[in-house]
N, C-alpha and C positions, 0 to 999 in steps of 0.2 A: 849395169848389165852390158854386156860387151853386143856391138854392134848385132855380130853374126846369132849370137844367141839369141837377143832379141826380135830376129826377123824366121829365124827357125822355133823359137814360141808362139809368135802370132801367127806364122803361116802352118805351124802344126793343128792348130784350135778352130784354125779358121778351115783346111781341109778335112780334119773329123767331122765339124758341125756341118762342112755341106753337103757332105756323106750320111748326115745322121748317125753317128758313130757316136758309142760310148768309149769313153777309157776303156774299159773292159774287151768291148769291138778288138780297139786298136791294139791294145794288147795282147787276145788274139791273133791276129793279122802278120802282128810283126815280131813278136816271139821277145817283148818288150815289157820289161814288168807293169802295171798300173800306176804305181806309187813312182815311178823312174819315171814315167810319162806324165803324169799330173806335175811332176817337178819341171821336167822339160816347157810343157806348158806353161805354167808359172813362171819360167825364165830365170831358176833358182841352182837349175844343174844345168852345165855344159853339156852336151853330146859328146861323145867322143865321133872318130868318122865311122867308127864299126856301127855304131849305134843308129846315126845317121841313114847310113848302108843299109839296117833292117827296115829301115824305118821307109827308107825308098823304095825296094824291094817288096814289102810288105801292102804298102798301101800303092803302088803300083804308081807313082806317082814320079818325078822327076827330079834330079837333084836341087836342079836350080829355084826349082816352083818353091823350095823346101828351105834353101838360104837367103833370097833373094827376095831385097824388100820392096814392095807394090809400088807401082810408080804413085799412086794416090795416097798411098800411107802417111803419114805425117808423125815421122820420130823425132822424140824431144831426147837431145843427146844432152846427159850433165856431167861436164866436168871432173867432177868429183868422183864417177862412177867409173873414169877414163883410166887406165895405167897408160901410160907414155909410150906411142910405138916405137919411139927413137930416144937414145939417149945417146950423147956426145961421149968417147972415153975418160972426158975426164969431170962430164956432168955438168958441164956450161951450157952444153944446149939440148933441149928436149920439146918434142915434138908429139903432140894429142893428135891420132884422126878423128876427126868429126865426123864425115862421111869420105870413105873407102873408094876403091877404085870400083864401078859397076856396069856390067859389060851394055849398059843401054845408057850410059849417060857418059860426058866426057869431061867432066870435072872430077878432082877434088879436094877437099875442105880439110884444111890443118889448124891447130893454134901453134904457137912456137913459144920460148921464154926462152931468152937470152941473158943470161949473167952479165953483171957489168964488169966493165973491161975486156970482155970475150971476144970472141969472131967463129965462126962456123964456114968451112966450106962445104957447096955444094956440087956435085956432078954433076954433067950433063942430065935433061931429062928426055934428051932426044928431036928430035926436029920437031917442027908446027908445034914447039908446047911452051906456053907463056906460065907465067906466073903472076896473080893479081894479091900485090901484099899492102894490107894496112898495120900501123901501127895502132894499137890500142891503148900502150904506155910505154913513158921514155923516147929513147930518141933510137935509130936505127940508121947507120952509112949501109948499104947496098953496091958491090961494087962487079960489077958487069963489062967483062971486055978490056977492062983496065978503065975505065970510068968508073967515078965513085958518085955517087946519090944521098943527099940526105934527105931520111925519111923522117919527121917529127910527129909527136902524138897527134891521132886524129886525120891522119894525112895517108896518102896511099901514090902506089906506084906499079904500072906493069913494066913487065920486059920479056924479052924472048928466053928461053930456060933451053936453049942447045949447047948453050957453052956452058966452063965451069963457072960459078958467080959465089959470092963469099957475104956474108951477113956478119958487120963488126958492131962491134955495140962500146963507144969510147966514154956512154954516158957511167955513172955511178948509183945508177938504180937499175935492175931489172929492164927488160926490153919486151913486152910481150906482143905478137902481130898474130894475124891471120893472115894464113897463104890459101889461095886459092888456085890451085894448076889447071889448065885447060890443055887441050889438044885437038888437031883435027880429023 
């Protein structure tokens, strides 16, 4: 289940129930079938943003309360359920969000996989914003400013992310890290 869906399920279920609202209620309200709403709920159908729109509109409620997941929530994100927000044009590198950009926190969480023999360049990510990258498996050069860094399993490294910086991978397995961006 994709990120946004799953905080627009929980947060739909959890402002009907504080409402005391049936499926039915809400489907009333928002001009929103029952069966399309119990799916949304479920986390089984995307929204579209029209959908969303009724669904704000309706329950008088705000967009963000509606995508926006609780600072106390605790989502278990799995891999497997992830499509890739990046992929490289020629498919050497692909990149999973973990956790998203969100306007009350200033991190966020990627995985990365690196093809061997690859390199990936990166652009600027703009001032004050660092990058904290572990390797997971394999080996990773990092090369920053015209410095180069090797990163080996298990091992990790920050640096500042205003410049452009390049991720090569000279091993013959796979490269997989976790990047963490921050800013302030």
């Amino acid at each position: 289940m994709e990120y946004i869906t799953q905080n627009v399920s929980r947060n739909l279920k959890r402002i009907r129930k504080a409402r005391d609202m049936s499926l039915d209620d809400v489907a009333k309200q928002t001009g929103i079938s029952k069966s399309m709403l119990g799916q949304i709920e479920r986390g089984v159908s995307t929204p579209t943003v029209e959908t969303l729109g009724k669904i704000v509109s309706g329950l008088r409620t705000s967009f963000n309360s509606l995508i926006s997941a609780a600072k106390n929530d605790i989502v278990l994100v799995d891999k497997e359920e992830l499509a890739p927000s990046y992929i490289s044009v020629n498919a050497d590198y692909k990149a999973y969000e973990y956790f998203p950009y969100e306007e009350d926190r200033t991190f966020e969480i990627y995985l990365m996989n690196l093809q061997a023999h690859a390199s990936y360049s990166s652009e600027s990510h703009g001032d004050n914003t660092y990058e904290y990258l572990t390797v997971m498996s394999g080996s990773l050069t990092v090369k920053v400013d015209d410095c180069c860094y090797e990163v080996t399993e298990e091992n990790s490294i920050r640096f500042p992310t205003n410049n452009k910086h390049e991720y090569i991978n000279t091993g013959d397995q796979i490269a997989k890290f976790s990047v963490t961006f921050t800013w302030n």
